[in-house]
N, C-alpha and C positions, 0 to 999 in steps of 0.2 A: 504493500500500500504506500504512495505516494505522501513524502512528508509534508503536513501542513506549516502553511507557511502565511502568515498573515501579515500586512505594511498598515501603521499610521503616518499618513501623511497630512500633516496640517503645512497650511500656509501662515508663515511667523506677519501676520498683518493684528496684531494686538492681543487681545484677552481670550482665556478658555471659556468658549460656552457651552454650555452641559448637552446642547444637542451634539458637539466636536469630543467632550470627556465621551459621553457617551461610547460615542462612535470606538473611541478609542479602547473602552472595557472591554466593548463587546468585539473587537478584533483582538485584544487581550485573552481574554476566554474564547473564543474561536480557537487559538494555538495552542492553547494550554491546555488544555480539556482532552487533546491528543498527542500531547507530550509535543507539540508544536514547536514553531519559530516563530517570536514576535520582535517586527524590523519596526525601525524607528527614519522616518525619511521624511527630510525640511524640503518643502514645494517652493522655493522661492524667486520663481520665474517673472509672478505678475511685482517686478520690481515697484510701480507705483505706489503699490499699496504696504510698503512691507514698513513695519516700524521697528522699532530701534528698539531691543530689549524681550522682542517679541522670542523669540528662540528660547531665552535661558528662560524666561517663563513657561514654556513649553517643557524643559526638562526638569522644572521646577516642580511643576503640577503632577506631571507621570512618578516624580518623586515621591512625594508626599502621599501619594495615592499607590503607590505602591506598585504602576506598571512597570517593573521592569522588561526594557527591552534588550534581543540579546545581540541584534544591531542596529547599528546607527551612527551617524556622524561623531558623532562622543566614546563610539566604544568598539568603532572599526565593523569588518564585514570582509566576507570574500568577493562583494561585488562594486568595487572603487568606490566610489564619493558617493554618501547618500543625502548630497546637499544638489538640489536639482541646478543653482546657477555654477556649481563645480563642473557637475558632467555635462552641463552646456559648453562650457568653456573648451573642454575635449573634442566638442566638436559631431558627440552621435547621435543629436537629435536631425541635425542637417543630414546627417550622413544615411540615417535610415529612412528621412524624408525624400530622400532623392533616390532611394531603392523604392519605395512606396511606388514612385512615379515610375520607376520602369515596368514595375509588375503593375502596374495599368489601374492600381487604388487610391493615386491622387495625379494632380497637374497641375503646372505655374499661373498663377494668376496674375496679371498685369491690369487688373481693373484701379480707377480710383476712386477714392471715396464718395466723389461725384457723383461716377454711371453708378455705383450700389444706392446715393439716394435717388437718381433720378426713377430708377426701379420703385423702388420704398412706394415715391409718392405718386408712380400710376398704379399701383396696388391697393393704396388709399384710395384713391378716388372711384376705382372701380368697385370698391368694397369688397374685396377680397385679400387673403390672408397675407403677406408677403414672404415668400423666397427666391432667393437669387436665382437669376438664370444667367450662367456665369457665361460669355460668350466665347473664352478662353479655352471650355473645355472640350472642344475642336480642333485646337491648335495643334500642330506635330511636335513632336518633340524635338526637332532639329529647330524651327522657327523660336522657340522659345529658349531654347539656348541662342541662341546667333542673339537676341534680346537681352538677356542676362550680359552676354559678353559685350553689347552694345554700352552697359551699364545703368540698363531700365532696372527698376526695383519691383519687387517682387512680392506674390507669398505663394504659400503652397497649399492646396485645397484640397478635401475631400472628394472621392469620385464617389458618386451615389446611384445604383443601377437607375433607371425610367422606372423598371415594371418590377413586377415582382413582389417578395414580404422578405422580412427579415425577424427572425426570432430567435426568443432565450430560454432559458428557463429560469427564474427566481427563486430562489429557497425559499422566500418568505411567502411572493406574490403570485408564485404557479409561472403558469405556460405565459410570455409574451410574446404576440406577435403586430408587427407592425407594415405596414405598406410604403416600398422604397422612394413613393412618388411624392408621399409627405414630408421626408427624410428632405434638410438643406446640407449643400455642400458645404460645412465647414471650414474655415482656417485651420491648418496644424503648424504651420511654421508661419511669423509675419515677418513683415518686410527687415527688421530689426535682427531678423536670427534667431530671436526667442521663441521657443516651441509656444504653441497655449496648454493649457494648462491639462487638456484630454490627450494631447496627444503625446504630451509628456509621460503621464503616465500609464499609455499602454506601454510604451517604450520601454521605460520603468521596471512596470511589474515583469513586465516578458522577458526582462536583462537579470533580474531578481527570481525569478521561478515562484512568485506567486502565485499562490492554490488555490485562497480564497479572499475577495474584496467585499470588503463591508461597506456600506455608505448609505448617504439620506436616500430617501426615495423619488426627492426632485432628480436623480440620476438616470430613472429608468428610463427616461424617452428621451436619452441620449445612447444608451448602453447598444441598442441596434446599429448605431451608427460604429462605438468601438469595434463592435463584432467584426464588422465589414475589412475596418484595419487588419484584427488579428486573423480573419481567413484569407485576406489578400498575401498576406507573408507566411500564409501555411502553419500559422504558429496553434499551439493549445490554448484556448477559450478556458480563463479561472472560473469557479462556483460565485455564481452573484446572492450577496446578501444583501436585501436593501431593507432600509429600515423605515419605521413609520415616523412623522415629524413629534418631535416636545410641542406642547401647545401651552400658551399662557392662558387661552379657554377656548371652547368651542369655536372662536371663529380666528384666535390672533397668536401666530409662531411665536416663541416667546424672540424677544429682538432685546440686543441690549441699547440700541438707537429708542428705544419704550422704556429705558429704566428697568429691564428687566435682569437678574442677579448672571453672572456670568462664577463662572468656579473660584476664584480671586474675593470676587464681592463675597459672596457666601460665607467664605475663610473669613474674611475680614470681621463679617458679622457674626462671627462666635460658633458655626457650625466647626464640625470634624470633620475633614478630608472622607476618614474612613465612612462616617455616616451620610456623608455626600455621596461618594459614590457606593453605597450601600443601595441607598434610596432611587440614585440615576440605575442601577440596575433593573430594577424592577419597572421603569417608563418605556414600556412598549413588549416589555417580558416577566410570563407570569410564570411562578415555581411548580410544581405538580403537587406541593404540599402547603398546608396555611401557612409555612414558616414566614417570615419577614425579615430579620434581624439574622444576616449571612457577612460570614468572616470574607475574605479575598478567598481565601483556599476553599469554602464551602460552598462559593458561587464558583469555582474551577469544577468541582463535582457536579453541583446542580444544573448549569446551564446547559441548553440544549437549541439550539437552532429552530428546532419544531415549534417550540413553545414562543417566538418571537409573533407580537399580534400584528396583523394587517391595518389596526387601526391607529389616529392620532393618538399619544398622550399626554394627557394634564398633568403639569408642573403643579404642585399640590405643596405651598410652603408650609402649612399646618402640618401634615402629614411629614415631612421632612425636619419639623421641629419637635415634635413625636416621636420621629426615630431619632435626631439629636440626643434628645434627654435618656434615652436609651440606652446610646453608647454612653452618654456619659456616667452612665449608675453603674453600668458593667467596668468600668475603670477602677482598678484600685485607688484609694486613697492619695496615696503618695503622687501617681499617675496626672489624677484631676487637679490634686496641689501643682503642681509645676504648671497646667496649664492654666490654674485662676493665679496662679500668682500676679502675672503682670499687671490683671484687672485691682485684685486687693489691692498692691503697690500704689495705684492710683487713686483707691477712692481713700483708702484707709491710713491715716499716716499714722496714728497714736500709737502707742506700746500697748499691742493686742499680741497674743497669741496667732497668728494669720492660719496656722493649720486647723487650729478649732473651728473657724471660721470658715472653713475648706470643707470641714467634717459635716458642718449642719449646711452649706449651701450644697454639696454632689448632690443630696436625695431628692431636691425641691427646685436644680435651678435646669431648663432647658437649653440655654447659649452660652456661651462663655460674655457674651457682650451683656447678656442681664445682670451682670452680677455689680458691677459697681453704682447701681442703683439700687440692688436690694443688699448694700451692706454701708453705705454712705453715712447710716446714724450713727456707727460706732463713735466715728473721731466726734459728730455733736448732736447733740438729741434735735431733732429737726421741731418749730412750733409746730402744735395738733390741735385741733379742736375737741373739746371734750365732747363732743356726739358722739366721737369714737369708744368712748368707756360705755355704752351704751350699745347691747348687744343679744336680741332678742334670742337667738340661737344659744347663745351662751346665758343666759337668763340675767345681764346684768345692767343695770341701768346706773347713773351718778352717784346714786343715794348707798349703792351696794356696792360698786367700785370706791367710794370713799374711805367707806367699813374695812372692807378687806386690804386697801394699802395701808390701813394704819398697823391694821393685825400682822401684815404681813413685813411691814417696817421693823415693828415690835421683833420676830422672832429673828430674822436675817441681820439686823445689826447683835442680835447675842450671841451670833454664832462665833466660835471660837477661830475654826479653821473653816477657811473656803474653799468648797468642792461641790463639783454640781451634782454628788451626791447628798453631800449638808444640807445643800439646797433644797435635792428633793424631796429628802425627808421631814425637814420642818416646818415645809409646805404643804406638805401630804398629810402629815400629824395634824397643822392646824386647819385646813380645813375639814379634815375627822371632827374634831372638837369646837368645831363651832356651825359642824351638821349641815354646810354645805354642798352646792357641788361643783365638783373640780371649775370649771369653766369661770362661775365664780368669782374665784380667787385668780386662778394664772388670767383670766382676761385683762384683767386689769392690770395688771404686774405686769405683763407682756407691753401691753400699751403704754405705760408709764416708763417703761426703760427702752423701748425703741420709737414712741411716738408715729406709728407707723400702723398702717391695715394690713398688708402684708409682711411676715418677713419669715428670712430663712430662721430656722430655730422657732424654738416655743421659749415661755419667761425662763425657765430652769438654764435653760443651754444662754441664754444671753445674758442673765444675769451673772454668772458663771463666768463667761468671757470678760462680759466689763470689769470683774472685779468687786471687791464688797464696799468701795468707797463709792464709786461713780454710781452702782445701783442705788445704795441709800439718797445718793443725790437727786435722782432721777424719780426715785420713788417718793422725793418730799417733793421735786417739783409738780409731781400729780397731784397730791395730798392738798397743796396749795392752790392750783386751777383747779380743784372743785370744790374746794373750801369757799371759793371767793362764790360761787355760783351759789351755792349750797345758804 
C-alpha cells in the first residue's frame, strides 16, 4: 500500500484562520492515522499579498498546537525547497509549463488586458456568463515562439477540450462531474514568470508524491480543471478531500475583514491552543461516539475520512468556551498556575498567596483573560451597594446580614491561628448555635470581604487568602454600610 502523504500549504499573507488551522488538522490526521507523512510547504508566489512575519507565525501556530510536520522548509525534505518562490527561482514551474504546451495541455497567450475586457463587456451586455475565448489558442507553436523571441510578453494558459465532461471522485462529496464547455482557460504561468497559484501546486504535489489533498470546498469547481493538467502529463491523480466551509451563521463565512477571531485572536483571549483545536476538530466532523473532549493522539485514532459532513459549520464560541473550561479543570494545578500567572501579576499586586488564588479560580474560571476581573478585589475591596447582602436564595436580607457579620466578627478575630480550616470551623460551629443556615452566614461574609456578586472562592477560601487582619477590616467595613442604613 502506497505511503500517505499529506502537504499544508498556507500562503504567509497574515493571520491563522480556523477554517486554514482547520485545514491543517485535518491533513495532520489524514497522515497520521496511517502512520503517514505530514509536509509543511510556504505558497509564497502571490508576492503582493504576502506580509512580513507571516511565516514564523505559521510555525508558530503548528507549534503550539502541536502539528508537527516531518517536512518543510525548517526541517529539510528529500524534495529541494518547500518555499514555492525558492523553487520558482530554479526555474521548474517554467520548465514544466512549456512541457504542458508541447503535450498539447496548454498555449502562449499574447492577449492584453484590453481584448480580455473588451470580451468581459460584450458578455455583459448580452447577459451572459463571461469566459474567455482566447484567440491564441490556434496559434502554432512555431509563430508563438518566433513572438516570444521577438520579445512580446506572454502567459501560458490552460487548454480546455470544447466537448466533453471531466470528473472526480471526492471523498467527502461523491462522484463529480462537470462539462468541458463551462471549464475557462486558465493562467498557469503570467507574464512575470510566477506560476499562479493552481498551477503551482499541481507541480508541487506531483514533485512531492502526494496521496492525499485536503482543502475548502470552494476548490471543487476548479479540481476538473487540475485533472486535465495531471492527465495531460500522464501523471497519478491524489484522493480529493474537500471540506465543508466554518460558518459565522447560516448565511456568513466566518471572515476576519467581520471581526471574526482568527487562531492568534482566540490565544490572545484566554482560550488553549489544545482546546482550540480540540473544538476546530469536530467543525465539519462528527466522532462515532458522544465523546467531545479528545487529546491530539485520540483524534489520531478516532478520525476517519467517512465521518467528514457535507454540510457548512457553525463557529459556536459558547461551545468553545465550554470546552475551554474543560481543558482547563483537566490541568493540574501547578499547570493552570503558570498559565494565570501573568493574568494574577496584573491584577493582583498585594502580598497574596497567588497559588491559592490559582487553587479557587481553575474550578470556576473559563478563559484565562476572565481572570483578572474576577480576582481585582484582593489588592482593594471595590465600593458595593448593600442590595447585595440581600439575597432571596440565600434567605438573607440587611437586617440578617448585619447579625451574622457581627457574630461572625466576634469569633474570626478570636481565633488564635489562621487557617481556612479555623475558619471553617468557627463558622460552621457558629452558625450551629445560632440555628441558622449556612447561606446565612457565609453570604454575607462573602460579600463583605470581596464586595462582589460573583467571585472565585466562597467567604472561607477568601477570607483565608486575605489574611485575619484585612478580613476583620473588611468585615467592619460591612458592619458599618449597614449600620448607617439600619
Amino acid at each position: 500500500m502506497e505511503k500517505v502523504r499529506t502537504r499544508f500549504a498556507p500562503s504567509p499573507t497574515g493571520y491563522m484562520h480556523i477554517g486554514n488551522l482547520r485545514t491543517a488538522l485535518y491533513e495532520y490526521l489524514v497522515a497520521k492515522k496511517d502512520d503517514g507523512t505530514f509536509i509543511l510547504r510556504i505558497e509564497d508566489t502571490d508576492q503582493e499579498r504576502l506580509v512580513e512575519g507571516a511565516v514564523d507565525l505559521i510555525y508558530t501556530t503548528l507549534k503550539e498546537c502541536g502539528l508537527d510536520h516531518d517536512e518543510g522548509p525548517d526541517v529539510g525534505g528529500d524534495y529541494g525547497s518547500y518555499v514555492q518562490s525558492e523553487r520558482m527561482a530554479s526555474g521548474i514551474y517554467k520548465e514544466y509549463a512549456e512541457k504542458l504546451i508541447e503535450l498539447g495541455g496548454a498555449h502562449y497567450c499574447f492577449c492584453s488586458e484590453d481584448d480580455i475586457h473588451r470580451q468581459k463587456e460584450e458578455a455583459e451586455a448580452k447577459g451572459v456568463s463571461f469566459k474567455y475565448n482566447d484567440p491564441c489558442h490556434n496559434m502554432t507553436l512555431e509563430e508563438a515562439r518566433q513572438r516570444i523571441a521577438n520579445g512580446e510578453k506572454y502567459v501560458v494558459r490552460q487548454n480546455i477540450p470544447l466537448t466533453g465532461t471531466t470528473s472526480f471522485d471526492d471523498e467527502v462529496y461523491g462522484h463529480i462531474e462537470v462539462e468541458n464547455s463551462i471549464l475557462d482557460e486558465s493562467i498557469l504561468l503570467k507574464s512575470d514568470g510566477f506560476p499562479t497559484y493552481n498551477f503551482a501546486n499541481i507541480i508541487d504535489d506531483h514533485m512531492m508524491n502526494i496521496t492525499h489533498v485536503v482543502r475548502g470546498n470552494e476548490y471543487l469547481s476548479s479540481t476538473p480543471k487540475y485533472n486535465l493538467v495531471y492527465q495531460a502529463f500522464g501523471w497519478n491523480i491524489p484522493k480529493y478531500i474537500h471540506l465543508p466551509p466554518v460558518m459565522k451563521d447560516e448565511h456568513h463565512k466566518l471572515s476576519k475583514r467581520n471581526g471574526d477571531a482568527s487562531f492568534q485572536d482566540l490565544v490572545a483571549k484566554g482560550y488553549l491552543p489544545a482546546a482550540i483545536l480540540n473544538y476546530i476538530a469536530l467543525l465539519g466532523w462528527s466522532p462515532e461516539t458522544e465523546q467531545e473532549i479528545y487529546s491530539l493522539d485520540e483524534l489520531k485514532k478516532a478520525f476517519s475520512v467517512e465521518r467528514i459532513s457535507k454540510s457548512p459549520a457553525i463557529f459556536d464560541i459558547e461551545k468553545l468556551t465550554w470546552m475551554n473550561g474543560m481543558y482547563i479543570r483537566n490541568l493540574t494545578l501547578e499547570q493552570f498556575h503558570q498559565l494565570a500567572l501573568p493574568h494574577l501579576k496584573n491584577a493582583v499586586k498585594g502580598d497574596f498567596d497567588l497559588v491559592e488564588i490559582s487553587k479557587i479560580l481553575q474550578p470556576r474560571v473559563s478563559t484565562l483573560n476572565e481572570i483578572d476581573e474576577m480576582v481585582d478585589f484582593f489588592d482593594a475591596l471595590p465600593e458595593y451597594d448593600i442590595a447585595m447582602y440581600t439575597h432571596k436564595k440565600m434567605k438573607t436580607n440587611s437586617e440578617i446580614a448585619l447579625a451574622s457579620l457581627k457574630q461572625a466578627r466576634e469569633v474570626l478575630a478570636a481565633l488564635p491561628q489562621w487557617s481556612e480550616e479555623a475558619i471553617h470551623d468557627s463558622l460552621m460551629n457558629l452558625i450551629q448555635e445560632l440555628g441558622i443556615k449556612n447561606g446565612q452566614m457565609l453570604w454575607p461574609v462573602r460579600t463583605a470581604v470581596s464586595g462582589k456578586q460573583f467571585t472565585p472562592g466562597g467567604a472561607i477560601e477568601i477570607a483565608h487568602i486575605l489574611g485575619q487582619a484585612e478580613t476583620l477590616r473588611r468585615i467592619d467595613t460591612g458592619i458599618a454600610k449597614l449600620s448607617e442604613q439600619a
